[in-house]
C-alpha positions as CSV (number, residue, x, y, z in Angstrom):
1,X,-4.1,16.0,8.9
2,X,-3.8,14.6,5.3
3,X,-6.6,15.2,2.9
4,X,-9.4,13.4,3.3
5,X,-10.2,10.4,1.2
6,X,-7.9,8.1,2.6
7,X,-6.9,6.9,6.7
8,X,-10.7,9.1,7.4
9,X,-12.6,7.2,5.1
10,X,-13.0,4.4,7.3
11,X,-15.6,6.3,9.3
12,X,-18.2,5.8,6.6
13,X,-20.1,3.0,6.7
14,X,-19.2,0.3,4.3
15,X,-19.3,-3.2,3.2
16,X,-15.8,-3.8,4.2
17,X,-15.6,-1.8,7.3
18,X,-17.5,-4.5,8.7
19,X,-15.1,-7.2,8.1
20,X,-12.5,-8.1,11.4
21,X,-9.1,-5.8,9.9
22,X,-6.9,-8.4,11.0
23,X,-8.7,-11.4,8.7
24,X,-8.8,-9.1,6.3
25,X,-5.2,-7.8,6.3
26,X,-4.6,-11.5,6.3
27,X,-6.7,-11.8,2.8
28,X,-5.4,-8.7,1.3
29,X,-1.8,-9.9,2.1
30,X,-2.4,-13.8,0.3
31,X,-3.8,-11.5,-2.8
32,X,-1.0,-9.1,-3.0
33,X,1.4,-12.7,-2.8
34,X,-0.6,-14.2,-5.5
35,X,-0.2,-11.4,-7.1
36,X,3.7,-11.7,-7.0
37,X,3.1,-15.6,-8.5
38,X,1.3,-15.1,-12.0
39,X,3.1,-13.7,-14.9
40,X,0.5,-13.1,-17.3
41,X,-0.6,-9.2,-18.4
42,X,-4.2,-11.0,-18.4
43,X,-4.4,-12.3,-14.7
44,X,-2.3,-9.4,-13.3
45,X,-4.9,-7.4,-15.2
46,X,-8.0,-9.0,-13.6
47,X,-6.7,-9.0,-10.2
48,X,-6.4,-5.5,-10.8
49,X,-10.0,-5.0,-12.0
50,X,-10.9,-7.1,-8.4
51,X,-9.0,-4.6,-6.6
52,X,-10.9,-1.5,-8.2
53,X,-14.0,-3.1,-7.0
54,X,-12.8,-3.4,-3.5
55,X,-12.2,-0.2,-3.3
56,X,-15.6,1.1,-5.6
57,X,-18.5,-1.5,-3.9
58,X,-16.7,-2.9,-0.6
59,X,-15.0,0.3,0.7
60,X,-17.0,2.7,-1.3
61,X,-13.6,5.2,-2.2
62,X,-14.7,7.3,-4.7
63,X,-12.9,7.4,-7.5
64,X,-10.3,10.7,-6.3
65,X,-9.5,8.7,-3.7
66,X,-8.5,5.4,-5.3
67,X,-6.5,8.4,-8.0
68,X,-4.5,9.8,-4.9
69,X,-3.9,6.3,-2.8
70,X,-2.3,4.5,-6.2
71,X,-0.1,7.8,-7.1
72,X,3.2,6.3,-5.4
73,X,2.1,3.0,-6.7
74,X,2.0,4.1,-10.5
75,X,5.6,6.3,-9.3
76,X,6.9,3.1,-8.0
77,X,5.7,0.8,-11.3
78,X,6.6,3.1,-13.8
79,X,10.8,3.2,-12.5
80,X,10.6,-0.7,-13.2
81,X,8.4,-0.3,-16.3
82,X,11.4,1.7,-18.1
83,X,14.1,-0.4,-16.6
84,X,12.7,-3.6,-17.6
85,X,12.1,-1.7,-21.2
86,X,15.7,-0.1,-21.6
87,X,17.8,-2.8,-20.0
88,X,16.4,-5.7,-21.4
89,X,19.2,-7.5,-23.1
90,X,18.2,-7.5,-26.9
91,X,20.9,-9.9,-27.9
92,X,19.0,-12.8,-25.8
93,X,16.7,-13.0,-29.2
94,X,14.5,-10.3,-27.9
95,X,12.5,-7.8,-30.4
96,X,14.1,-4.0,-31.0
97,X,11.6,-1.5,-31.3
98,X,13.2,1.7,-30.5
99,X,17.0,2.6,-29.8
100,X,17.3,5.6,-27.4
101,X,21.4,6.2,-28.1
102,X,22.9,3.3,-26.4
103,X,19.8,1.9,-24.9
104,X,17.8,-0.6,-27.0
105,X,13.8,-0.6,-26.3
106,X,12.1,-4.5,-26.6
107,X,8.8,-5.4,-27.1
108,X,9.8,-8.1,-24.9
109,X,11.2,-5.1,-22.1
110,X,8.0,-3.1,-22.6
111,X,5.8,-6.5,-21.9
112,X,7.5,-7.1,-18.9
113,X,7.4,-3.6,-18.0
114,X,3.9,-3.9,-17.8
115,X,3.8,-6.9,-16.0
116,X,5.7,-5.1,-12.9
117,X,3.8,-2.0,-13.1
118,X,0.2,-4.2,-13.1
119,X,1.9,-5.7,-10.2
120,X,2.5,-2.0,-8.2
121,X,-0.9,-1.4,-9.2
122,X,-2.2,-4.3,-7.6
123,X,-0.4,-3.7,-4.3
124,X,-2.0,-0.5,-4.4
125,X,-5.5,-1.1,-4.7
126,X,-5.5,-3.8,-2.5
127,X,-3.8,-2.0,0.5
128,X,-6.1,1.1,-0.3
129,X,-9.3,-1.1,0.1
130,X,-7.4,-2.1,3.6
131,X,-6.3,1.0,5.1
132,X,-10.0,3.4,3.9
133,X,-12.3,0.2,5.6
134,X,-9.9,-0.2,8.7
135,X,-10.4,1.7,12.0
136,X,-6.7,2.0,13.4
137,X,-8.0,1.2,17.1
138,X,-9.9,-2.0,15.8
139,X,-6.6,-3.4,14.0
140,X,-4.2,-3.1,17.5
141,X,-7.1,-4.6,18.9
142,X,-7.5,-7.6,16.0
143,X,-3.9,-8.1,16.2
144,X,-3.5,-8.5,19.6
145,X,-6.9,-11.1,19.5
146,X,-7.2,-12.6,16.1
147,X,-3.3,-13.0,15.5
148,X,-2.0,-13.3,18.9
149,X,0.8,-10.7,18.9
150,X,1.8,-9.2,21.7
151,X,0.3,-6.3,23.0
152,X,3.0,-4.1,22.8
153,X,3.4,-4.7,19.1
154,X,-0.4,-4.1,18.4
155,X,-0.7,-1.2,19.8
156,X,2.9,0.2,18.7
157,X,1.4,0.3,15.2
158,X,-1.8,2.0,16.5
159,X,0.8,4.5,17.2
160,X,2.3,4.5,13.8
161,X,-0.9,3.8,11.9
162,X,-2.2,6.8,13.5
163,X,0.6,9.2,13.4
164,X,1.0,8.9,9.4
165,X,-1.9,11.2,8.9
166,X,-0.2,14.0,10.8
167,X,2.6,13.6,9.3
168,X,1.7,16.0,6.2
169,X,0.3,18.5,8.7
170,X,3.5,18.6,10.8
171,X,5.4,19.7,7.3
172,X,2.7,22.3,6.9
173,X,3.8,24.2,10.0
174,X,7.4,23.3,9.1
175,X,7.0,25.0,6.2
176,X,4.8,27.7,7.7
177,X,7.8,28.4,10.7
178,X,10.5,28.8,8.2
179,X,8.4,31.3,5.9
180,X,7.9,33.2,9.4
181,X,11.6,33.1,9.3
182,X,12.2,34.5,5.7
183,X,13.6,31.5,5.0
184,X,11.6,30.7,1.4
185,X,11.9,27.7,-1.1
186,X,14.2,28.4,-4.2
187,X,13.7,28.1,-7.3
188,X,14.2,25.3,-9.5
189,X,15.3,21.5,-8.5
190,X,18.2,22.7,-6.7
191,X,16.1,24.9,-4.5
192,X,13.4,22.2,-3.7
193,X,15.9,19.8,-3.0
194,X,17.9,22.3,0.0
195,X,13.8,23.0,1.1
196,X,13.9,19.1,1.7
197,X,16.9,18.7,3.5
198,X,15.7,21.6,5.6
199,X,12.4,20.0,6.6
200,X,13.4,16.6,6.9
201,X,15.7,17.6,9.7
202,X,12.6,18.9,11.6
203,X,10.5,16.2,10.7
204,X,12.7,14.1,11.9
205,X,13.0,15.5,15.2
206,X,9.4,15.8,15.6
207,X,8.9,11.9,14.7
208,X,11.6,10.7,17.3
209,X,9.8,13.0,20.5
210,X,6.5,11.7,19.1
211,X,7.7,8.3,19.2
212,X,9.9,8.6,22.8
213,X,6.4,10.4,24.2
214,X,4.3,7.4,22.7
215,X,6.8,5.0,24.3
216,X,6.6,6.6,28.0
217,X,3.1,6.8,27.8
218,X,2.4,3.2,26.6
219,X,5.2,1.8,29.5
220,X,3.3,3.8,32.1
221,X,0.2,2.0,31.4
222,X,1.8,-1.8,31.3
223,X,1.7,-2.0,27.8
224,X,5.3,-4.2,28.4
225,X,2.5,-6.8,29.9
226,X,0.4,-8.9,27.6
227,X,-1.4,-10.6,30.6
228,X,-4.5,-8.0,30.6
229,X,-7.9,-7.8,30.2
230,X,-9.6,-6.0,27.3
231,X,-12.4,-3.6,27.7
232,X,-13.6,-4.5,23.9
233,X,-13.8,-7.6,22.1
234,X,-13.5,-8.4,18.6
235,X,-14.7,-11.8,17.4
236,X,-14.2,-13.4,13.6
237,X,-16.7,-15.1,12.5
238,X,-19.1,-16.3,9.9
239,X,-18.8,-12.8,7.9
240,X,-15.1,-13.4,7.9
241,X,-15.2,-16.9,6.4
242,X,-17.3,-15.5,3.9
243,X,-15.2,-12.5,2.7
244,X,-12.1,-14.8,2.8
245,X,-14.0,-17.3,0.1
246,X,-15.3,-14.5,-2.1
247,X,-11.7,-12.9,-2.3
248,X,-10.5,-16.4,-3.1
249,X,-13.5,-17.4,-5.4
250,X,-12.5,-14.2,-7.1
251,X,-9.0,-14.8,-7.7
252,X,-9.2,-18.3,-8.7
253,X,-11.7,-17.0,-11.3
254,X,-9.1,-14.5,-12.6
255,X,-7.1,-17.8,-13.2
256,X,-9.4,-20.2,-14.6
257,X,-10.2,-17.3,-17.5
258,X,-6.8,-16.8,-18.0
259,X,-6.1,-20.8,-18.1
260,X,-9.0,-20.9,-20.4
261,X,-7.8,-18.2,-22.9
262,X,-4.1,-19.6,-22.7
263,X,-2.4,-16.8,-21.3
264,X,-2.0,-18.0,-17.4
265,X,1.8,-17.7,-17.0
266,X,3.8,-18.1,-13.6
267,X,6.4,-16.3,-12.4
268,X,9.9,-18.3,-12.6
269,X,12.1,-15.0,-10.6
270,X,13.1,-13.8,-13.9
271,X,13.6,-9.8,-14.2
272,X,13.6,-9.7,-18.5
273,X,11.2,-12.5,-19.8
Protein backbone atom coordinates (compact mmCIF):
# COMPACT_ATOMS: atom_id res chain seq x y z
CA UNK A 1 0.00 0.00 0.00
CA UNK A 2 1.22 3.61 -0.24
CA UNK A 3 1.99 5.51 2.86
CA UNK A 4 -0.48 6.63 4.73
CA UNK A 5 -1.67 10.18 4.75
CA UNK A 6 -3.33 10.18 1.51
CA UNK A 7 -6.17 7.58 -0.41
CA UNK A 8 -6.47 6.07 3.76
CA UNK A 9 -7.17 9.27 5.24
CA UNK A 10 -10.66 9.31 4.24
CA UNK A 11 -11.47 6.86 7.00
CA UNK A 12 -11.16 9.54 9.58
CA UNK A 13 -13.95 11.41 10.30
CA UNK A 14 -14.05 14.86 8.93
CA UNK A 15 -15.90 17.89 7.87
CA UNK A 16 -15.61 17.03 4.27
CA UNK A 17 -16.00 13.39 4.38
CA UNK A 18 -19.46 14.12 4.91
CA UNK A 19 -20.14 15.96 1.79
CA UNK A 20 -21.78 13.57 -1.33
CA UNK A 21 -17.93 12.95 -3.42
CA UNK A 22 -19.68 13.42 -6.63
CA UNK A 23 -21.02 17.27 -5.69
CA UNK A 24 -18.02 17.80 -4.34
CA UNK A 25 -15.79 16.56 -7.26
CA UNK A 26 -18.19 18.81 -9.14
CA UNK A 27 -17.12 21.92 -6.81
CA UNK A 28 -13.50 21.09 -6.71
CA UNK A 29 -13.52 20.74 -10.53
CA UNK A 30 -15.39 24.55 -11.14
CA UNK A 31 -12.45 25.77 -8.57
CA UNK A 32 -9.61 24.17 -10.20
CA UNK A 33 -11.31 25.98 -13.74
CA UNK A 34 -11.50 29.22 -12.05
CA UNK A 35 -8.49 28.75 -11.21
CA UNK A 36 -7.29 28.37 -14.91
CA UNK A 37 -9.38 32.05 -15.56
CA UNK A 38 -7.60 34.68 -13.22
CA UNK A 39 -4.15 35.92 -13.91
CA UNK A 40 -3.30 37.73 -11.00
CA UNK A 41 -0.32 36.35 -8.43
CA UNK A 42 -2.88 37.88 -5.73
CA UNK A 43 -6.09 35.78 -6.54
CA UNK A 44 -4.13 32.68 -7.64
CA UNK A 45 -2.57 33.23 -4.26
CA UNK A 46 -5.78 33.33 -2.20
CA UNK A 47 -7.30 30.50 -3.87
CA UNK A 48 -4.43 28.83 -2.80
CA UNK A 49 -4.63 29.83 0.82
CA UNK A 50 -8.59 28.39 0.45
CA UNK A 51 -7.28 25.24 -0.72
CA UNK A 52 -4.85 24.85 2.41
CA UNK A 53 -7.82 25.26 4.51
CA UNK A 54 -9.68 22.56 2.81
CA UNK A 55 -7.32 20.33 3.39
CA UNK A 56 -6.28 21.74 7.31
CA UNK A 57 -10.12 22.34 8.76
CA UNK A 58 -12.45 20.41 6.09
CA UNK A 59 -10.34 17.20 5.57
CA UNK A 60 -8.15 17.55 8.55
CA UNK A 61 -4.61 16.35 6.47
CA UNK A 62 -2.00 17.23 8.63
CA UNK A 63 0.38 19.13 7.34
CA UNK A 64 2.96 15.94 6.00
CA UNK A 65 0.29 14.94 4.12
CA UNK A 66 -0.67 18.14 2.31
CA UNK A 67 3.83 18.22 1.92
CA UNK A 68 3.60 14.67 0.15
CA UNK A 69 0.14 15.06 -2.05
CA UNK A 70 1.55 18.68 -3.58
CA UNK A 71 5.26 17.13 -4.33
CA UNK A 72 4.33 16.27 -8.13
CA UNK A 73 2.41 19.50 -8.18
CA UNK A 74 5.39 21.84 -7.09
CA UNK A 75 7.58 19.12 -9.85
CA UNK A 76 5.03 19.84 -12.37
CA UNK A 77 4.91 24.01 -11.64
CA UNK A 78 8.41 24.51 -11.20
CA UNK A 79 9.22 22.98 -15.26
CA UNK A 80 6.75 25.87 -16.39
CA UNK A 81 8.15 28.35 -13.80
CA UNK A 82 11.77 28.19 -15.56
CA UNK A 83 10.40 27.95 -18.96
CA UNK A 84 8.21 30.87 -18.72
CA UNK A 85 11.46 32.64 -16.95
CA UNK A 86 14.17 31.57 -19.69
CA UNK A 87 12.07 31.68 -22.74
CA UNK A 88 10.37 34.72 -22.33
CA UNK A 89 11.17 36.81 -25.36
CA UNK A 90 12.99 39.88 -23.84
CA UNK A 91 12.94 41.83 -27.08
CA UNK A 92 8.93 42.16 -26.63
CA UNK A 93 9.96 45.25 -24.14
CA UNK A 94 10.23 42.77 -21.37
CA UNK A 95 12.78 43.49 -18.25
CA UNK A 96 16.44 41.47 -18.25
CA UNK A 97 17.46 40.51 -14.99
CA UNK A 98 19.82 37.75 -15.45
CA UNK A 99 21.44 36.27 -18.69
CA UNK A 100 22.27 32.44 -18.20
CA UNK A 101 24.69 32.19 -21.70
CA UNK A 102 22.15 32.50 -24.36
CA UNK A 103 19.11 32.45 -22.26
CA UNK A 104 17.81 35.82 -20.93
CA UNK A 105 15.86 35.78 -17.42
CA UNK A 106 12.67 38.57 -17.18
CA UNK A 107 11.04 39.86 -14.39
CA UNK A 108 8.28 39.61 -16.66
CA UNK A 109 9.23 35.46 -17.30
CA UNK A 110 9.81 35.02 -13.49
CA UNK A 111 6.12 36.81 -12.85
CA UNK A 112 4.53 34.60 -15.07
CA UNK A 113 6.45 31.77 -13.75
CA UNK A 114 4.82 32.19 -10.68
CA UNK A 115 1.57 32.56 -11.93
CA UNK A 116 1.69 28.88 -13.55
CA UNK A 117 3.29 27.37 -10.62
CA UNK A 118 0.37 29.13 -8.06
CA UNK A 119 -1.77 27.53 -10.60
CA UNK A 120 -0.11 23.66 -10.12
CA UNK A 121 -0.32 24.42 -6.62
CA UNK A 122 -3.87 25.10 -6.75
CA UNK A 123 -4.79 21.89 -8.69
CA UNK A 124 -3.05 20.24 -6.02
CA UNK A 125 -4.60 21.22 -2.98
CA UNK A 126 -7.83 21.12 -4.23
CA UNK A 127 -7.64 17.50 -5.52
CA UNK A 128 -5.82 16.50 -2.26
CA UNK A 129 -8.89 17.87 -0.18
CA UNK A 130 -10.93 15.48 -2.71
CA UNK A 131 -9.18 12.34 -2.85
CA UNK A 132 -8.17 12.18 1.56
CA UNK A 133 -12.30 13.08 2.31
CA UNK A 134 -13.63 10.61 -0.53
CA UNK A 135 -14.42 6.91 0.17
CA UNK A 136 -13.65 5.26 -3.29
CA UNK A 137 -16.88 2.94 -2.97
CA UNK A 138 -19.10 6.15 -2.22
CA UNK A 139 -17.78 8.02 -5.49
CA UNK A 140 -18.69 4.79 -8.07
CA UNK A 141 -21.78 4.90 -6.18
CA UNK A 142 -22.25 9.07 -6.39
CA UNK A 143 -21.41 8.77 -9.92
CA UNK A 144 -23.54 6.33 -10.95
CA UNK A 145 -26.61 8.34 -8.79
CA UNK A 146 -25.81 11.97 -8.60
CA UNK A 147 -24.26 12.21 -12.18
CA UNK A 148 -26.04 9.60 -14.01
CA UNK A 149 -23.14 7.67 -15.64
CA UNK A 150 -23.34 4.47 -16.43
CA UNK A 151 -22.66 1.87 -14.18
CA UNK A 152 -19.95 0.45 -15.84
CA UNK A 153 -18.06 3.64 -15.90
CA UNK A 154 -18.62 4.29 -12.06
CA UNK A 155 -17.45 1.41 -10.98
CA UNK A 156 -14.42 1.04 -13.59
CA UNK A 157 -12.90 3.95 -11.66
CA UNK A 158 -13.67 2.22 -8.26
CA UNK A 159 -11.33 -0.12 -9.88
CA UNK A 160 -8.74 2.41 -10.81
CA UNK A 161 -9.32 4.64 -7.78
CA UNK A 162 -8.59 1.73 -5.80
CA UNK A 163 -5.75 0.06 -7.46
CA UNK A 164 -3.49 3.36 -7.34
CA UNK A 165 -2.60 2.68 -3.73
CA UNK A 166 -1.09 -0.72 -4.55
CA UNK A 167 0.53 0.38 -7.14
CA UNK A 168 3.76 1.44 -4.99
CA UNK A 169 3.50 -1.87 -3.11
CA UNK A 170 3.54 -3.97 -6.36
CA UNK A 171 7.06 -2.02 -7.19
CA UNK A 172 8.21 -2.97 -3.72
CA UNK A 173 8.08 -6.71 -4.50
CA UNK A 174 9.30 -5.92 -7.92
CA UNK A 175 12.10 -4.59 -6.60
CA UNK A 176 12.35 -7.10 -3.71
CA UNK A 177 12.17 -10.23 -6.70
CA UNK A 178 14.96 -8.84 -8.68
CA UNK A 179 17.28 -8.30 -5.57
CA UNK A 180 16.33 -12.19 -4.84
CA UNK A 181 17.76 -12.41 -8.25
CA UNK A 182 21.05 -10.48 -7.83
CA UNK A 183 19.94 -8.27 -10.13
CA UNK A 184 20.77 -4.72 -8.00
CA UNK A 185 20.21 -1.01 -9.01
CA UNK A 186 23.38 0.77 -10.45
CA UNK A 187 24.93 3.47 -9.61
CA UNK A 188 24.40 6.89 -10.83
CA UNK A 189 21.57 8.22 -13.36
CA UNK A 190 22.36 5.69 -15.89
CA UNK A 191 21.82 2.87 -13.38
CA UNK A 192 18.44 4.26 -12.08
CA UNK A 193 17.27 4.86 -15.33
CA UNK A 194 17.99 0.78 -16.73
CA UNK A 195 16.34 -0.10 -12.83
CA UNK A 196 13.19 1.72 -14.36
CA UNK A 197 12.88 0.25 -17.56
CA UNK A 198 13.29 -3.03 -15.68
CA UNK A 199 10.28 -2.46 -13.38
CA UNK A 200 8.09 -0.79 -15.62
CA UNK A 201 7.98 -3.83 -17.77
CA UNK A 202 6.65 -5.78 -14.76
CA UNK A 203 4.45 -3.23 -13.58
CA UNK A 204 3.12 -3.09 -16.57
CA UNK A 205 2.21 -6.62 -16.87
CA UNK A 206 0.87 -6.70 -13.41
CA UNK A 207 -1.57 -3.52 -14.32
CA UNK A 208 -2.95 -5.24 -17.59
CA UNK A 209 -3.86 -8.89 -15.53
CA UNK A 210 -5.24 -6.64 -12.79
CA UNK A 211 -7.25 -4.78 -15.19
CA UNK A 212 -8.38 -8.05 -17.58
CA UNK A 213 -9.24 -9.87 -13.87
CA UNK A 214 -11.27 -6.61 -12.90
CA UNK A 215 -12.98 -6.70 -16.23
CA UNK A 216 -14.12 -10.56 -16.06
CA UNK A 217 -15.16 -10.15 -12.75
CA UNK A 218 -17.26 -6.97 -13.22
CA UNK A 219 -18.95 -8.67 -16.72
CA UNK A 220 -19.80 -11.78 -14.61
CA UNK A 221 -21.84 -9.74 -12.28
CA UNK A 222 -23.80 -7.54 -15.10
CA UNK A 223 -21.97 -4.68 -14.65
CA UNK A 224 -22.55 -4.25 -18.77
CA UNK A 225 -26.28 -3.47 -17.41
CA UNK A 226 -27.19 -0.25 -15.89
CA UNK A 227 -30.87 -1.32 -15.29
CA UNK A 228 -30.19 -2.50 -11.50
CA UNK A 229 -31.11 -1.95 -8.20
CA UNK A 230 -28.73 -0.61 -5.55
CA UNK A 231 -28.29 -2.00 -2.19
CA UNK A 232 -27.15 1.64 -0.84
CA UNK A 233 -28.28 4.99 -1.54
CA UNK A 234 -26.66 8.23 -1.59
CA UNK A 235 -28.76 11.36 -1.58
CA UNK A 236 -27.48 15.27 -2.03
CA UNK A 237 -28.96 17.43 -0.19
CA UNK A 238 -29.18 20.50 1.99
CA UNK A 239 -25.34 19.87 3.20
CA UNK A 240 -24.41 19.78 -0.40
CA UNK A 241 -26.03 23.17 -1.32
CA UNK A 242 -24.33 24.48 1.49
CA UNK A 243 -20.67 23.42 0.84
CA UNK A 244 -21.19 24.34 -2.89
CA UNK A 245 -22.09 28.19 -1.66
CA UNK A 246 -19.29 28.36 0.80
CA UNK A 247 -16.70 27.22 -1.86
CA UNK A 248 -18.29 29.79 -4.08
CA UNK A 249 -18.73 32.56 -1.40
CA UNK A 250 -15.02 31.85 -0.86
CA UNK A 251 -13.82 32.26 -4.20
CA UNK A 252 -15.74 35.26 -5.24
CA UNK A 253 -14.27 36.75 -2.01
CA UNK A 254 -10.70 36.03 -3.30
CA UNK A 255 -11.91 38.19 -6.25
CA UNK A 256 -13.66 41.04 -4.82
CA UNK A 257 -10.16 41.61 -2.58
CA UNK A 258 -8.27 41.34 -5.48
CA UNK A 259 -10.77 43.82 -7.62
CA UNK A 260 -10.55 45.98 -4.59
CA UNK A 261 -6.70 46.23 -4.38
CA UNK A 262 -6.44 46.46 -8.30
CA UNK A 263 -4.63 43.51 -9.08
CA UNK A 264 -7.65 41.07 -10.45
CA UNK A 265 -6.26 40.13 -13.90
CA UNK A 266 -7.85 37.52 -16.38
CA UNK A 267 -6.32 35.09 -18.32
CA UNK A 268 -6.24 36.10 -22.18
CA UNK A 269 -4.25 32.29 -23.35
CA UNK A 270 -1.14 34.08 -23.31
CA UNK A 271 2.06 31.78 -22.31
CA UNK A 272 4.71 35.20 -21.64
CA UNK A 273 2.60 38.09 -20.25
Amino acid sequence: MIRPGLFDSYERHSLLRSVNPAIKLVCHLAAMIYATIVWDIFSLAGLLLLGLVLCRAGARMSLREIARALIPFVLFGLGFFWMNAVFADAAAGYTPVARLGPLVVTSEGLANGVRFWLRALCFGVYSGAFVASSDPTELALSLSRQLKLPARIGYSSLVAYRYLPELQGELRRIRTAHRLRGVGEGDGIKGKIVAAYRYTIPLLTAAIRRAGRASDAMEARGFSDDERTWYRELRAGKREVLYALLLAAGCLAVTLLSLQLGHLAFWGGQLWG
